[in-house]
N, CA and C atoms as a LAMMPS dump frame, in Angstrom:
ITEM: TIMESTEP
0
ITEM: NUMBER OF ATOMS
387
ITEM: BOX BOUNDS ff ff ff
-5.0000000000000000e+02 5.0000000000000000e+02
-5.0000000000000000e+02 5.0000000000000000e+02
-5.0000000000000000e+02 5.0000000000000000e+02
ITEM: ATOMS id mol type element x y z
1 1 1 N -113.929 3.469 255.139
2 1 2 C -112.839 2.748 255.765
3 1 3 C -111.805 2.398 254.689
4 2 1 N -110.638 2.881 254.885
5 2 2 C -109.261 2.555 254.12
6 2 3 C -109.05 1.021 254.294
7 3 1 N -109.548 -0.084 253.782
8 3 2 C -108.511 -1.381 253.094
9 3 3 C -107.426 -1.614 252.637
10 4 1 N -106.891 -0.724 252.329
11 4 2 C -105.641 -0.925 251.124
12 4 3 C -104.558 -1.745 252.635
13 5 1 N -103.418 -2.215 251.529
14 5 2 C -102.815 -2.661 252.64
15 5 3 C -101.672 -1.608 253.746
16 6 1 N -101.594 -2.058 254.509
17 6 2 C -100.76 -1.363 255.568
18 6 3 C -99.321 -0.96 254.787
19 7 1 N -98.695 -0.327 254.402
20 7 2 C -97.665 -0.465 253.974
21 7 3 C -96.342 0.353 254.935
22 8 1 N -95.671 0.184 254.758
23 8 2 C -94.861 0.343 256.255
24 8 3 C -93.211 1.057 255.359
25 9 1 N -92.779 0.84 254.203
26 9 2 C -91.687 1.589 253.604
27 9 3 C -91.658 2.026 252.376
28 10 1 N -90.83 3.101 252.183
29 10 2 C -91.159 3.343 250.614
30 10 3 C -90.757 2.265 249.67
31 11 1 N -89.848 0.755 249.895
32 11 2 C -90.412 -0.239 249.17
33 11 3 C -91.651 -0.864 249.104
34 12 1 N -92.418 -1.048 249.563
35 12 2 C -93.694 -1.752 250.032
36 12 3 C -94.859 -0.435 248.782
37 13 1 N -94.28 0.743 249.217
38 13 2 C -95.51 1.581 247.969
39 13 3 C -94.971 1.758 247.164
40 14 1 N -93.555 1.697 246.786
41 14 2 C -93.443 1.375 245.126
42 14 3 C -93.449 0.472 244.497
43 15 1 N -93.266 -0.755 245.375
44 15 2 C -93.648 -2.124 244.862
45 15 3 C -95.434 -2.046 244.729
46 16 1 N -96.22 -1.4 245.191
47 16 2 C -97.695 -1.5 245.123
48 16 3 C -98.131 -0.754 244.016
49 17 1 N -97.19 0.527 243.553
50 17 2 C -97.455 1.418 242.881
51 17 3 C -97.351 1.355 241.227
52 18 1 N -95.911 0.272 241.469
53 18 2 C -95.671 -0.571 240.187
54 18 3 C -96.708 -1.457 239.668
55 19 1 N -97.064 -1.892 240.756
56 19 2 C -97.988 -3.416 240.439
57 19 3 C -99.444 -2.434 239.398
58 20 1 N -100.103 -1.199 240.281
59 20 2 C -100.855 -0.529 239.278
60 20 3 C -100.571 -0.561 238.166
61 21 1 N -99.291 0.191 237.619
62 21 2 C -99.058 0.161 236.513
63 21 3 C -98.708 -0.937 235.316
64 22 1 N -98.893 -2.125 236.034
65 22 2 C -98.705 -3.73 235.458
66 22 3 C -97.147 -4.254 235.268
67 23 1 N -96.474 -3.408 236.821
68 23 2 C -94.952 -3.664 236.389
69 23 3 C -94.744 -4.356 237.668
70 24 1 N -93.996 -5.639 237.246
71 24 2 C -93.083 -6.668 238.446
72 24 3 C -92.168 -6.494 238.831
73 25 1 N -91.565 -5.697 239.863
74 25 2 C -90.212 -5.329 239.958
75 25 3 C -90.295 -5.415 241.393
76 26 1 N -88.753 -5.619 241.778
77 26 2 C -88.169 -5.998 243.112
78 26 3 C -86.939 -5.338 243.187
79 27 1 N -85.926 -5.09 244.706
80 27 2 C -85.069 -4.29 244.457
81 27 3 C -83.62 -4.994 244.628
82 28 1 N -82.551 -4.68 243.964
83 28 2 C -81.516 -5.455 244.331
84 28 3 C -80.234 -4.345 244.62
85 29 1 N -79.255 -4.77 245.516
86 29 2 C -78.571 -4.338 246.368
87 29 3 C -77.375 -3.5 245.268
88 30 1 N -76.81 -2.426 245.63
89 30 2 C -76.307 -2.032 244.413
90 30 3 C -74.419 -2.625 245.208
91 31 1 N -74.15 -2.738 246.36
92 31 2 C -73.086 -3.321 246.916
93 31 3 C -73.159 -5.053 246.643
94 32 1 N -73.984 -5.354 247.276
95 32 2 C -73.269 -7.34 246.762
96 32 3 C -74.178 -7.422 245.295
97 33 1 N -74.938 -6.538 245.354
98 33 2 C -75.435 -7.175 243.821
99 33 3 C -76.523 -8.508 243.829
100 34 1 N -77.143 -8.427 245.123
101 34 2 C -78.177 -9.933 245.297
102 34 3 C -79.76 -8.675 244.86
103 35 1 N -80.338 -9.495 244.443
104 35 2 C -81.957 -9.381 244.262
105 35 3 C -82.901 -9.944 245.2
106 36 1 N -83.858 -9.144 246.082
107 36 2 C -84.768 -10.321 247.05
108 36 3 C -86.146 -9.408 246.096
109 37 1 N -86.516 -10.666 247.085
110 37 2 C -88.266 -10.634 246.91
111 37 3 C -88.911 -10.669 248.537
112 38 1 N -89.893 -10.222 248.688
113 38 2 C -90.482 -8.613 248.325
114 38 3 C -89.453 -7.504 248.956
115 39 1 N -89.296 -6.466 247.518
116 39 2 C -88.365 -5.591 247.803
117 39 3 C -88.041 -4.898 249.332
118 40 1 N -86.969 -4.797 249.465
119 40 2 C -86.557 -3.733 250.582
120 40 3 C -85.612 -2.996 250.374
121 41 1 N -86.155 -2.181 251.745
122 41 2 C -84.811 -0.835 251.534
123 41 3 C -83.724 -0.618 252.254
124 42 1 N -83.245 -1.908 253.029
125 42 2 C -82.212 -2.22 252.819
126 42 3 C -81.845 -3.666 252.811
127 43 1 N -80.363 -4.138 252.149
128 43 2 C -80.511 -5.476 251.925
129 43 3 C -79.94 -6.399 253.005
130 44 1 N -80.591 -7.527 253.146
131 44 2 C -80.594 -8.652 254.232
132 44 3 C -79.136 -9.038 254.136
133 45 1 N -78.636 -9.366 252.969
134 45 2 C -77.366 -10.285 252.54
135 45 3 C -76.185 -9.003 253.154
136 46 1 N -76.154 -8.34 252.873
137 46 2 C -75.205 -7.465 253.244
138 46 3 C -75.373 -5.939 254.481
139 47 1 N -76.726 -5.564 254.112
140 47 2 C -77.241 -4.441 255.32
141 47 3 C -76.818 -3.114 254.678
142 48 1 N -76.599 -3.423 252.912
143 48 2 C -76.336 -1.91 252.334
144 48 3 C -78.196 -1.646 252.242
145 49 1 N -77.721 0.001 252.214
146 49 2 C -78.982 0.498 251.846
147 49 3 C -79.287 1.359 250.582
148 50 1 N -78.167 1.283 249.807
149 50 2 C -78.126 1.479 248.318
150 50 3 C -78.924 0.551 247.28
151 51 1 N -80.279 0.433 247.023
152 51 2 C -80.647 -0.529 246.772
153 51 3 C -81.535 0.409 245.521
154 52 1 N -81.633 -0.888 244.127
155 52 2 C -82.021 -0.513 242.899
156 52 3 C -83.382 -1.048 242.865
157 53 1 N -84.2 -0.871 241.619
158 53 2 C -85.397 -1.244 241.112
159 53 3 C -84.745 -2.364 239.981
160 54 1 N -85.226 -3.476 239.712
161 54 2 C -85.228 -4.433 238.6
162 54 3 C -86.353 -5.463 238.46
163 55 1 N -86.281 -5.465 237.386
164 55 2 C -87.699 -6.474 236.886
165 55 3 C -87.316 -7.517 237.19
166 56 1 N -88.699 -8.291 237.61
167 56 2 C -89.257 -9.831 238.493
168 56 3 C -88.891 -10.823 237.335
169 57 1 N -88.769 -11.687 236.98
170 57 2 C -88.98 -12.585 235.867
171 57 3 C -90.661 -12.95 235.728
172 58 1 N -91.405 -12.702 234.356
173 58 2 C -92.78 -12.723 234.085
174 58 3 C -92.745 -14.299 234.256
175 59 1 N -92.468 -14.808 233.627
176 59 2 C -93.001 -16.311 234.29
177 59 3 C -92.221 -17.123 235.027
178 60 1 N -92.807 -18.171 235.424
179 60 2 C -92.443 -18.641 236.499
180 60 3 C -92.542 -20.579 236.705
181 61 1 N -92.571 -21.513 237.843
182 61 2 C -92.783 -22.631 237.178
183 61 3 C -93.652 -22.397 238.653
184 62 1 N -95.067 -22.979 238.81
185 62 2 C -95.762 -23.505 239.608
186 62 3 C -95.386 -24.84 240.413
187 63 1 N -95.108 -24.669 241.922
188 63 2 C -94.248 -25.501 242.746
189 63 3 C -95.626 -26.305 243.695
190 64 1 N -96.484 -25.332 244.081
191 64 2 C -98.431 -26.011 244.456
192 64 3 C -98.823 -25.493 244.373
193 65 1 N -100.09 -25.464 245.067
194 65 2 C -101.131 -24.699 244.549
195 65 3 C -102.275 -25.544 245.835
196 66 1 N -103.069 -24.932 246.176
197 66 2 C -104.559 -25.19 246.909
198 66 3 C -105.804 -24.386 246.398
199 67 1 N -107.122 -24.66 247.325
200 67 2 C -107.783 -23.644 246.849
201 67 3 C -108.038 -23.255 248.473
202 68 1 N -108.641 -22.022 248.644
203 68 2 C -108.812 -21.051 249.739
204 68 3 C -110.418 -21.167 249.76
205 69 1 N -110.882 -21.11 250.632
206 69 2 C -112.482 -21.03 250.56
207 69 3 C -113.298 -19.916 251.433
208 70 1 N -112.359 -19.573 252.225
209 70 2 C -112.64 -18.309 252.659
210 70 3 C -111.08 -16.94 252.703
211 71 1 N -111.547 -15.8 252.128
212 71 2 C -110.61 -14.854 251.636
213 71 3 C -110.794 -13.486 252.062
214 72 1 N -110.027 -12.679 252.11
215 72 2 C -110.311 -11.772 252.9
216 72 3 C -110.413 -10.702 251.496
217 73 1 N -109.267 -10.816 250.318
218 73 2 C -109.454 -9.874 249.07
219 73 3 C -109.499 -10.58 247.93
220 74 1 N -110.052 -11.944 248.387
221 74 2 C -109.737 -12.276 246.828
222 74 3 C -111.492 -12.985 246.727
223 75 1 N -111.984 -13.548 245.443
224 75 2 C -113.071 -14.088 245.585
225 75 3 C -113.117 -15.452 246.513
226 76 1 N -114.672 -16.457 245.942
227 76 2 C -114.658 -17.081 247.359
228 76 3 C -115.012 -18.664 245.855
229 77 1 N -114.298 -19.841 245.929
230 77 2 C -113.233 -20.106 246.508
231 77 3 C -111.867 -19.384 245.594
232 78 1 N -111.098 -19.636 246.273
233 78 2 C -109.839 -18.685 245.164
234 78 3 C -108.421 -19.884 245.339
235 79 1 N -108.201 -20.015 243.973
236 79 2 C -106.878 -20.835 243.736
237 79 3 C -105.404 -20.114 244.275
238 80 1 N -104.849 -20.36 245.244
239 80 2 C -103.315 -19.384 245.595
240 80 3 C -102.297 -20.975 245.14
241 81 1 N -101.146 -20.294 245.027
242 81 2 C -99.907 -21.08 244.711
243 81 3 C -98.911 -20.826 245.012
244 82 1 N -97.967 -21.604 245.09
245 82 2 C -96.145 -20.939 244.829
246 82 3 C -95.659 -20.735 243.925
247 83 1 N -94.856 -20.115 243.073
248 83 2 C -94.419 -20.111 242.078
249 83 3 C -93.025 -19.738 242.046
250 84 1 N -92.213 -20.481 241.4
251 84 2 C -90.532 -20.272 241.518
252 84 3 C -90.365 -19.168 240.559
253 85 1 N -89.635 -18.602 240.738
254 85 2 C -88.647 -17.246 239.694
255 85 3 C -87.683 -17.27 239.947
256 86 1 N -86.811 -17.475 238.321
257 86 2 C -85.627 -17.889 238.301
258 86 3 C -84.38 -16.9 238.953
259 87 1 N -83.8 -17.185 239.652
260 87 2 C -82.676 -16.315 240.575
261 87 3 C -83.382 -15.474 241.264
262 88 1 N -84.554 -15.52 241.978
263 88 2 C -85.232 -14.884 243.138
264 88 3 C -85.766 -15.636 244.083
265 89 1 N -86.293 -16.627 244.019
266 89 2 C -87.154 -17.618 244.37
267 89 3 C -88.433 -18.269 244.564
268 90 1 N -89.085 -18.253 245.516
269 90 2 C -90.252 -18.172 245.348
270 90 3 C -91.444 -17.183 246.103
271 91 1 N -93.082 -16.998 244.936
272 91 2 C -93.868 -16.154 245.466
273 91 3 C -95.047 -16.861 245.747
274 92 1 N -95.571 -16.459 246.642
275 92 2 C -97.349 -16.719 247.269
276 92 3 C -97.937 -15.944 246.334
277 93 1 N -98.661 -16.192 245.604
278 93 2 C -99.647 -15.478 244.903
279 93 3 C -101.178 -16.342 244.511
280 94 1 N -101.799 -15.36 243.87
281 94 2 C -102.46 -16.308 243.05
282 94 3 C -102.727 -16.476 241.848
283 95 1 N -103.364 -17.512 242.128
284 95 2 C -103.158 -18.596 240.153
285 95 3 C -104.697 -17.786 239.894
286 96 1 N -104.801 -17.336 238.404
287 96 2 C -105.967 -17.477 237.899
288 96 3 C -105.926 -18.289 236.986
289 97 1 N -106.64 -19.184 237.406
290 97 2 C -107.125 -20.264 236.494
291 97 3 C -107.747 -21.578 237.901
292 98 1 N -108.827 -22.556 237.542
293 98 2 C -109.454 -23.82 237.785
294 98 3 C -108.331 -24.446 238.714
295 99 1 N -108.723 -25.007 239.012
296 99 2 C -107.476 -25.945 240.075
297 99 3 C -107.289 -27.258 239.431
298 100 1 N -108.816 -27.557 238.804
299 100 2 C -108.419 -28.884 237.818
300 100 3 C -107.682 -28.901 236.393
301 101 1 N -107.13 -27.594 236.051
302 101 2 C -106.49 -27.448 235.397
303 101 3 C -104.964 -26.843 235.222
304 102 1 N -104.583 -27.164 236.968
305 102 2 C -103.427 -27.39 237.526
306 102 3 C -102.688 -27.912 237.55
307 103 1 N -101.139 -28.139 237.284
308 103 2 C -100.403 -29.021 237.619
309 103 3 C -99.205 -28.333 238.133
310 104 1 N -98.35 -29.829 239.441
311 104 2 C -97.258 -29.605 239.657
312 104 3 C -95.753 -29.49 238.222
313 105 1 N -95.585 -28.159 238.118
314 105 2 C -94.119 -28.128 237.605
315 105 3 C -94.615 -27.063 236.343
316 106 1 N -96.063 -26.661 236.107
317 106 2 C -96.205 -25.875 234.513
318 106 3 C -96.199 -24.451 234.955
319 107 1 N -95.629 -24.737 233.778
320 107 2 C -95.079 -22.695 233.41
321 107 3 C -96.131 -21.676 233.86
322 108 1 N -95.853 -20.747 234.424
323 108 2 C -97.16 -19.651 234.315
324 108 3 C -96.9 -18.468 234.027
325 109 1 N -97.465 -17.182 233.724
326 109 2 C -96.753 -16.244 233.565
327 109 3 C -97.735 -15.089 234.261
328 110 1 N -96.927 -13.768 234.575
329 110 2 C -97.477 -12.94 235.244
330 110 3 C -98.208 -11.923 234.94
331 111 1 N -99.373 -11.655 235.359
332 111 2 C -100.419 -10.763 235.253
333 111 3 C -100.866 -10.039 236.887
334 112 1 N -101.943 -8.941 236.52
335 112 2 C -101.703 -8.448 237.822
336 112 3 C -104.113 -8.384 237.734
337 113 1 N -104.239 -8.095 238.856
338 113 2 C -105.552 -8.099 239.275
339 113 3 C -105.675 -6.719 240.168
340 114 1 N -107.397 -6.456 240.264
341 114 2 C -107.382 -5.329 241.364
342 114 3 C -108.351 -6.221 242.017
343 115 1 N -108.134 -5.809 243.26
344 115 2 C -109.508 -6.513 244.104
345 115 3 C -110.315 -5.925 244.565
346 116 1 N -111.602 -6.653 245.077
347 116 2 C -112.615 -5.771 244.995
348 116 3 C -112.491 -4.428 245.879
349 117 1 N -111.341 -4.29 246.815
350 117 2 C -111.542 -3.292 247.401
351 117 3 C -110.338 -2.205 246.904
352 118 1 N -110.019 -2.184 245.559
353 118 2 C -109.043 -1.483 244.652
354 118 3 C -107.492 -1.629 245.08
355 119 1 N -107.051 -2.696 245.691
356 119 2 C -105.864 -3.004 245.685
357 119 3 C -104.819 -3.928 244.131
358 120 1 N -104.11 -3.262 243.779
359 120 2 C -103.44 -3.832 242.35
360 120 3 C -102.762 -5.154 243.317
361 121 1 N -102.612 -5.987 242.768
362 121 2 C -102.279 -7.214 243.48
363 121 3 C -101.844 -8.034 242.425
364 122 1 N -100.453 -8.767 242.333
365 122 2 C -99.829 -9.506 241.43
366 122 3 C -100.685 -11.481 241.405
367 123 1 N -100.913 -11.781 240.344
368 123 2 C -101.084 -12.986 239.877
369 123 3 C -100.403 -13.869 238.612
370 124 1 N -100.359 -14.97 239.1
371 124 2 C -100.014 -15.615 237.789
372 124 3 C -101.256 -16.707 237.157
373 125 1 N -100.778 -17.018 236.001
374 125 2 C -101.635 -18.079 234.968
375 125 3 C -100.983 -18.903 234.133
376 126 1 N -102.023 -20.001 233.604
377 126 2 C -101.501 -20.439 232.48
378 126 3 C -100.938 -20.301 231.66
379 127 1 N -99.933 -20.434 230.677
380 127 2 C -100.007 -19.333 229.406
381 127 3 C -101.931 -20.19 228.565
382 128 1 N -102.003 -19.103 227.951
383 128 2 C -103.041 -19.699 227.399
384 128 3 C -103.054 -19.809 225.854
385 129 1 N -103.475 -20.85 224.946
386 129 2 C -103.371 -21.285 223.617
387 129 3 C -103.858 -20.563 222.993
């Protein structure tokens, strides 16, 4: 049985395809020149469909965070968060790292994970000392 996720445009598998290769990128409009998150192929702000590849900003500032206790790809319990990126906004992902070693407003930066059922899947973390 195929898991991987449903993906529905050729943004959605080059954004997945990137993430393999440990690259953060999203697409931005080559007419107004806006950047969204998660990429598309064509843009919301304007409805061009001339649209580029550009890198995500690697870190980010952690806005919350919970823990999940039941998951469908991630382990069991698993820390998810928000995380702001500067001039994109914000992502659902998840935090690797403790929850008690969480806080509202600290820096994190981006790394990527596979899950157990071989999906590359973006995360962030601490920086670590």
């Amino acid at each position: 049985m195929d898991t991987k996720p449903y993906i529905q445009d050729r943004a959605a598998r080059e954004f997945f395809s990137l993430l393999e290769r440990g690259e953060f990128r999203t697409t931005r409009c080559r007419s107004c020149g806006e950047a969204h998150y998660p990429p598309r192929v064509v843009c919301p702000a304007c409805l061009g469909e001339e649209m580029e590849w550009v890198d995500l900003p690697r870190e980010g500032t952690l806005l919350a965070f919970t823990q999940q206790r039941d998951a469908v790809r991630c382990r069991r319990p698993e820390v998810l968060g928000l995380v702001e990126l500067e001039g994109i906004g914000n992502v659902f992902t998840r935090i690797d790292a403790p929850l008690e070693e969480l806080r509202i407003g600290m820096r994190v930066a981006f790394s990527t994970w596979t899950s157990s059922d071989g999906v590359a899947l973006h995360q962030f973390r601490p920086p670590r000392a």
